[in-house]
N, C-alpha and C positions, 0 to 999 in steps of 0.2 A: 648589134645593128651594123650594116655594112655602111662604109665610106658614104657612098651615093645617097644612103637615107638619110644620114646624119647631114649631110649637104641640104636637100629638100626640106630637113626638117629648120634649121637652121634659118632658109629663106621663107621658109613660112612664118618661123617666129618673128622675120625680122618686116615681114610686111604686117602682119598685124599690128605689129608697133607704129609703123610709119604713118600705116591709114588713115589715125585720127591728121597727124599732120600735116598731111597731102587736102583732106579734107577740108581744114582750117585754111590753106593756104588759099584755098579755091574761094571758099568764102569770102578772104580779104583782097580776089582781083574782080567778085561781081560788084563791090563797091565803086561809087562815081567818082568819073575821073575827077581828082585835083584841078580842074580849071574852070575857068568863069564860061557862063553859057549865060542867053537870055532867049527867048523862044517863044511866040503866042500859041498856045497851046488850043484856046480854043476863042471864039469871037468874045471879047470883054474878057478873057483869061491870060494872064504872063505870067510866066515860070521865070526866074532867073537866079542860080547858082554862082556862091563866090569863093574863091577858095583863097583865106583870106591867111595870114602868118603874125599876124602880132595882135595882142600881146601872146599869142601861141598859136601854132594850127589849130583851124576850126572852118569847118564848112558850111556855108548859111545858107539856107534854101526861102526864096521867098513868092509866094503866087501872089500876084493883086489880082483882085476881084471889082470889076463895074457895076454893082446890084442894079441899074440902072441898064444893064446890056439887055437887048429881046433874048427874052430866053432861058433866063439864067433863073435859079429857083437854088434855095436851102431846103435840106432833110438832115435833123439830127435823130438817132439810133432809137424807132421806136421802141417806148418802155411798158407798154400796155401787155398784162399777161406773166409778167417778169423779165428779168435782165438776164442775158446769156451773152458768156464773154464771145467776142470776136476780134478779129483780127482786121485792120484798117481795108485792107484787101479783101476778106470776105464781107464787110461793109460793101463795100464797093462795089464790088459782083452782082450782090444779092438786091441791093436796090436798085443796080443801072445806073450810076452816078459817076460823073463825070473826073469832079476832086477828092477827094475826103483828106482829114487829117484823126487822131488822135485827140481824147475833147476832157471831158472829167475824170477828176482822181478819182478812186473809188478803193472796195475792199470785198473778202479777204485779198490779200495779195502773198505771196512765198515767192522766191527762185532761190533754191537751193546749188542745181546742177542742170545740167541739159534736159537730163531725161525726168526730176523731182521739182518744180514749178507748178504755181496755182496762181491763176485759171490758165488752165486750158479752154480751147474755143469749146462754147457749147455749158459750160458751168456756171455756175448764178453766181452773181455777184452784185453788189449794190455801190451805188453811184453816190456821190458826194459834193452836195452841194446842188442848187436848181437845175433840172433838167425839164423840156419842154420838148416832145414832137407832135407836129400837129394837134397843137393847141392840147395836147394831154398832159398833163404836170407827174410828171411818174418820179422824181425826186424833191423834195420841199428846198424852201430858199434855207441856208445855211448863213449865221451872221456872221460878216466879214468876211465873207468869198464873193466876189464882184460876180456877176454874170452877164452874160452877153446876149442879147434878146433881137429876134427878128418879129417884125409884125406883117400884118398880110402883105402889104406893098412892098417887103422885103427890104423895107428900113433896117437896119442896123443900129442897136445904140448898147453903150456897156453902162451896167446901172451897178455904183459901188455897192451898195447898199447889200446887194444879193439875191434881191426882188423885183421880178419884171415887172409892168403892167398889165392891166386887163388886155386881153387882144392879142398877147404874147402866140405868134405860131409855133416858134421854133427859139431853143435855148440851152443852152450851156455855160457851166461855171468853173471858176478857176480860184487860184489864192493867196492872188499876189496881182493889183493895179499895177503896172509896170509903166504907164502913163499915162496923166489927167492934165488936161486943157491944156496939151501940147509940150507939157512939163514932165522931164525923167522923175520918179515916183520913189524916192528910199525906200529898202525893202529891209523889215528885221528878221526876215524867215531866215530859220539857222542855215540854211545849204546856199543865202545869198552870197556870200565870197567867195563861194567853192566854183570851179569852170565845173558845167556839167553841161548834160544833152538837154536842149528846151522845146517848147512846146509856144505860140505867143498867136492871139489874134489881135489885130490893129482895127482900130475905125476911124475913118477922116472923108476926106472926099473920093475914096475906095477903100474897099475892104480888105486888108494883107493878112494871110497864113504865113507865119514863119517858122521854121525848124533851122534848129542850130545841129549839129549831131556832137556825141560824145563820147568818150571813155573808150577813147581809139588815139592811143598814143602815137603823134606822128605825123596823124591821116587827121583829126580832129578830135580834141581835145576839152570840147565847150566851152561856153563863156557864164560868168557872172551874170545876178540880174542885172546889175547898174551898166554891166556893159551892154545888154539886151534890150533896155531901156534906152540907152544913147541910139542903135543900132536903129529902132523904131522911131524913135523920137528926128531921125535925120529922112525918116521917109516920107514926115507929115502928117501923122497921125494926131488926130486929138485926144483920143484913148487906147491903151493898149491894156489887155487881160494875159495875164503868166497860166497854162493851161499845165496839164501833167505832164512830165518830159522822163529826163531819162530813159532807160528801155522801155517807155513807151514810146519816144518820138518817134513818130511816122509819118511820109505824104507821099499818097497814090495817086497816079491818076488812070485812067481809064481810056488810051485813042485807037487811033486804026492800028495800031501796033499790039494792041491787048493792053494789060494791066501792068504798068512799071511803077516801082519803089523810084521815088525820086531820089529819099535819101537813105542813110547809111543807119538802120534801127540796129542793135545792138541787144535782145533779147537773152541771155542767160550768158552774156558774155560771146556769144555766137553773131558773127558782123552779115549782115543781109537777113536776120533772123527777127519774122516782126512778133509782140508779143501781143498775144488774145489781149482787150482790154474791154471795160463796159460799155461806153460810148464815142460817141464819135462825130464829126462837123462834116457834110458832105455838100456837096454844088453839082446840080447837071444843070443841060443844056440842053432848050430844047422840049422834049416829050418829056413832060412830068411822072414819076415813079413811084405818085398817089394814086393817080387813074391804071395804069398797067399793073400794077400789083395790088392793089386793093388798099392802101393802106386806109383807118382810120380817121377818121379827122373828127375833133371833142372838142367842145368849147371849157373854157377856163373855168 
């Protein structure tokens, strides 16, 4: 092999090494910037981003929602037909929906490595704990997973028990009260000490999505329930529900710019990487995406 080939060869070997790196690297500058923003995103809609340093980095993402605003409407991830995973983004898309977040645990689940993870968008998977869309109950109440339930007027109320009402339009469940009647909630679920990525919806005299991100040393780190609980508990809230987090945490939205990841998902260890999951909490504005699209609507 002459001089010149052994060079080429050499620079080739040495870029295929590098590529996963350059790759990653890319990945960790599409991440939000470290600083506070607040922004109405849409009439009765606020975004505001903290990027907050003690007790560690950790970036909070929080929308209030005015149920109460013209316009505003819930859609959670119809289940009618079976459950096929999605990604909070293809959510979004696919219904014309304004916010969505990430909403029930569910199963099977794997992440192995990048390329060996289950589900992928499009595979069946089963949700855990009560789900409700358009008044269809396509998951049962689970005891001692709180649930969160909208009824036609787009009332809001989180019922511990784990069981809506008759009349329930739309609903999803979590498994962990993180706050009742304006009071931080001890949590004994084993992963409550550990900082991780979270998941939280809030109900008081507005409706808060909150996303923590996590297992991003540095950039953000997560928090504890008890810290997640003080966090909501300082916004006002009467009840807060702990939804699925981790590399599930996710929150889209949907404006004239297209569809942006607000926060930092963390899927297979891959930062901007959102993972398929079963269901999902979505908000538009505006034209409803039960008449445009056909969807269902079933009584309880």
């Amino acid at each position: 092999m002459t001089y010149t080939k052994k060079r080429w060869l050499v620079a080739l070997i040495f870029a295929i090494l590098i590529l996963p790196f350059l790759f990653y690297a890319y990945l960790y500058l599409l991440r939000p910037s470290r600083t506070d923003l607040k922004t109405t995103l849409f009439p009765g809609i606020i975004y505001q981003r903290e990027a907050r340093s003690t007790p560690r980095p950790y970036m909070l993402h929080i929308v209030t929602i005015d149920l109460n605003a013209p316009g505003i409407g819930v859609l959670v991830t119809p289940g009618n037909g079976g459950i096929r995973a999605k990604t909070t983004s293809e959510f979004l898309k696919k219904f014309k929906l304004q916010v969505a977040i990430n909403a029930n645990y569910f199963f099977p689940f794997r992440e192995e490595h990048p390329w060996d993870f289950y589900p992928h968008s499009g595979d069946k998977v089963n949700v855990l704990g009560q789900a409700i869309s358009q008044g269809f109950v396509y998951s049962p109440p689970r005891s001692g997973w709180p649930v969160l339930c909208f009824d036609t007027n787009n009332r809001a109320q989180i019922i511990e028990s784990g069981r809506c009402p008759d009349g329930t339009l739309q609903a999803v469940a979590g498994i962990d009260m993180l706050v009742n009647r304006g009071e931080a909630v001890k949590s004994d679920a084993s992963d409550a000490k550990k900082p991780y990525a979270r998941v939280a919806v809030a109900v008081g005299k507005k409706l808060w999505l909150i996303a923590v991100d996590g297992k991003q040393p540095h950039y953000s780190e997560g928090v504890t329930l008890a810290e997640l609980s003080e966090i909501i508990v300082k916004l006002g809230a009467d009840t807060a529900l702990n939804l699925d987090g981790g590399g599930s945490t996710t929150m889209v939205v949907r404006d004239r710019s297209g569809i942006r990841v607000l926060n930092s998902p963390i899927h297979t260890k891959l930062p901007m990487r959102e993972r398929p999951v079963a269901n999902h909490l979505g908000f538009y504005v505006g034209k409803n995406p039960r008449a445009s699209l056909n969807l269902p609507a079933r009584k309880i």
